[in-house]
N, C-alpha and C positions, 0 to 999 in steps of 0.2 A: 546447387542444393543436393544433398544428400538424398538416394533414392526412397528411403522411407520417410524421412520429409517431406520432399513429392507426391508420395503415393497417399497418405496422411493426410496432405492440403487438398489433393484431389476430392480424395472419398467426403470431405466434408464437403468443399462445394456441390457435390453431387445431390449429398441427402438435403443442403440446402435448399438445392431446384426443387428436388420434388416435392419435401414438406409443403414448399412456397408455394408450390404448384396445385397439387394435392389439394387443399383446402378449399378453393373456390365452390362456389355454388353455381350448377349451369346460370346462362343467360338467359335474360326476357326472351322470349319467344313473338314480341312482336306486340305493339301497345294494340288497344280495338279501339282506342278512340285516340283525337288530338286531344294533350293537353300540357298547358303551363309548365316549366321545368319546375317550380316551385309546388305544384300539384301536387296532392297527398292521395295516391289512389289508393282510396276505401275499398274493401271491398263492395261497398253498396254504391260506389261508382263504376267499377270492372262490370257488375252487374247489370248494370244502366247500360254499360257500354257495348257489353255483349248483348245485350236485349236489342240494346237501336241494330247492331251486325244483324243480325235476323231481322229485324223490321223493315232494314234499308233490303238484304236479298230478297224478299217475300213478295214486297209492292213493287219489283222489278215489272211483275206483270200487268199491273195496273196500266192503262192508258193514261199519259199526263192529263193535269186538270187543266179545267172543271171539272169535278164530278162531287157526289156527294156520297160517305160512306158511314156504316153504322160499324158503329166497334165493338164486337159481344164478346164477350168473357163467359168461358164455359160453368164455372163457377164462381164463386164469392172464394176469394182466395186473395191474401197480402201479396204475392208475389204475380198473380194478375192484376194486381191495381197499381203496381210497379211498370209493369208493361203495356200497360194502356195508358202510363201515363208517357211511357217515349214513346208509343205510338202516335198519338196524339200530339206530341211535340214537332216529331220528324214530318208527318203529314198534314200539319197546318202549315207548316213551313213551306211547303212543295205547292200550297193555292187549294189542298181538298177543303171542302164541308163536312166538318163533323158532326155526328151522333152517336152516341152511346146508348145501350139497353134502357137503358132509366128514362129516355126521354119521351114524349109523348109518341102514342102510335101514330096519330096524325103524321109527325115528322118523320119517325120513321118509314114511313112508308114511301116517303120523297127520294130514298136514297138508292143510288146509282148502282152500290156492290154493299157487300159484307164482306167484314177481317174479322174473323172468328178465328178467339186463341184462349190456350188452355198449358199455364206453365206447369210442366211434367217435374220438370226437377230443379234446382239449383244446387250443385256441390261444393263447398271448399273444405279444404285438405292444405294441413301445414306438414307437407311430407317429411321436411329437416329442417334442423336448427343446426348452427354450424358459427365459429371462427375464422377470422379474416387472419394468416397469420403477419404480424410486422405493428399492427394498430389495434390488433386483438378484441376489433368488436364483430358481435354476434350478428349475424345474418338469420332469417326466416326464409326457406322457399317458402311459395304459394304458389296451390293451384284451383282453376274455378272453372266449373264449367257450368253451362247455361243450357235446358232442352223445354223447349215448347211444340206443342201441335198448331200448326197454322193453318186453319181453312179460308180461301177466297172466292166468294160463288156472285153472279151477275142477277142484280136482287131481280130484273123484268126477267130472266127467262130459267132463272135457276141455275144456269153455268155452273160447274166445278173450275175454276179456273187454275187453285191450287189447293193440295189437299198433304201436306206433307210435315213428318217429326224434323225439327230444325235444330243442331246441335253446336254450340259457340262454346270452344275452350280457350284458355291462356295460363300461362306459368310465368310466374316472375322470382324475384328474390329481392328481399328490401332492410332495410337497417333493423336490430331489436326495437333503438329507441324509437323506430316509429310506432310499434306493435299496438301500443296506445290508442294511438289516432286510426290505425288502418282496418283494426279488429274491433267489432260494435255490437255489443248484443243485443241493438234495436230491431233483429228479427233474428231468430232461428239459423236462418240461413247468412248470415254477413261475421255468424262466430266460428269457431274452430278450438278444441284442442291444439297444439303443436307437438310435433313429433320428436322426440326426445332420441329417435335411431342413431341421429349424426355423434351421437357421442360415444360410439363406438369407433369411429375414425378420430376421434380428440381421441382418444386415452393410444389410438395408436402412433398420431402424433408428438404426444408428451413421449412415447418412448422413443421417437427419433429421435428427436430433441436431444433426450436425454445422453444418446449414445451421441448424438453430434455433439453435445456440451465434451462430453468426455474427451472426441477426437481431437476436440479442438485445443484442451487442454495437453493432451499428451505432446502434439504439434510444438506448443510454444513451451512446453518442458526441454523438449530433445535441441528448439534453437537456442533457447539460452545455454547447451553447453557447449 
């Protein structure tokens, strides 16, 4: 083969790698919970799942059951009623007795500790939108993080047992055509804009392309003589 037919073929395989390359969307950075491969994580599941991550670290202190615990909520807030509802899940599960603010003070007053929690924030961010190049469908990063105050104090003696801001993040990347299902404006917090930045590396992709179309054709110009 003739040297700039070589050099030619080279330089396109080349811009080929990295276009190909080029285009991905980092990796998940690690699920917070199991679940189904067929599973559509919501963000108002990530959410759940990042909330039980902090519920599971928090009651590390806890003495296993028996015991009984009241569950207080600093305020009247949607997204404390999200997390006292996996609390409540995780820690029924483990053998505690529950109670929550609302229930009678009689019962209250039966109970062994308090988990007192107050969610500070929940974030998500659709940082980029992007193409997959070869099948050409569109990708969504996502990111989400979770921060709450958790206090744990011993209701007989007043104990501080824990008193700390607990912060759970994750980043993924998932299909456009899920965007549907994944994105919910059933709260405030489980919508997002998406970020429109990535298409400043498409339009720089379209002009590799474009000049790889070209070498490509010069290529099979110069062998057909």
């Amino acid at each position: 083969m003739p040297p700039v037919k070589h050099g030619l073929l080279l330089v396109c395989l080349a811009l080929l790698t990295l276009v190909s390359t080029g285009v991905e969307a980092a990796a998940p950075t690690g699920l917070p919970a199991v679940a189904a491969d067929d599973t559509v994580r919501t963000n108002l599941w990530l959410t759940e799942a990042l909330m039980a991550e902090i519920v599971t670290a928090t009651t590390a202190v806890l003495p296993p059951a028996p015991g009984a615990i009241r569950l207080a909520a600093t305020r009247d807030d949607p997204r404390n009623v999200i997390f006292q509802t996996v609390a409540v899940e995780i820690l029924a599960a483990r053998g505690y007795e529950l109670y929550i603010t609302d229930d009678e003070p009689a019962r209250q007053a039966a109970v062994d500790y308090v988990y007192g929690f107050d969610v500070l924030d929940i974030s998500l961010a659709y940082p980029d939108v992007g193409r997959t190049l070869g099948i050409w469908r569109r990708w969504v990063a996502r990111e989400l993080s979770v921060s709450v105050n958790v206090s744990i104090s011993a209701e007989s003696t007043g104990r501080i047992m824990l008193n700390e801001r607990m912060v759970r993040q994750f980043g993924d990347r998932f299909d456009s055509d899920e965007f549907g299902a994944v994105d919910s404006d059933i709260y405030d917090f489980t919508t997002a804009e998406t970020s429109e930045s990535g298409w400043k590396s498409r339009a720089e992709e379209i002009v590799v392309l474009g000049t790889l179309v070209g070498l490509v054709a010069i290529y099979f110009a110069n062998t057909g003589d």
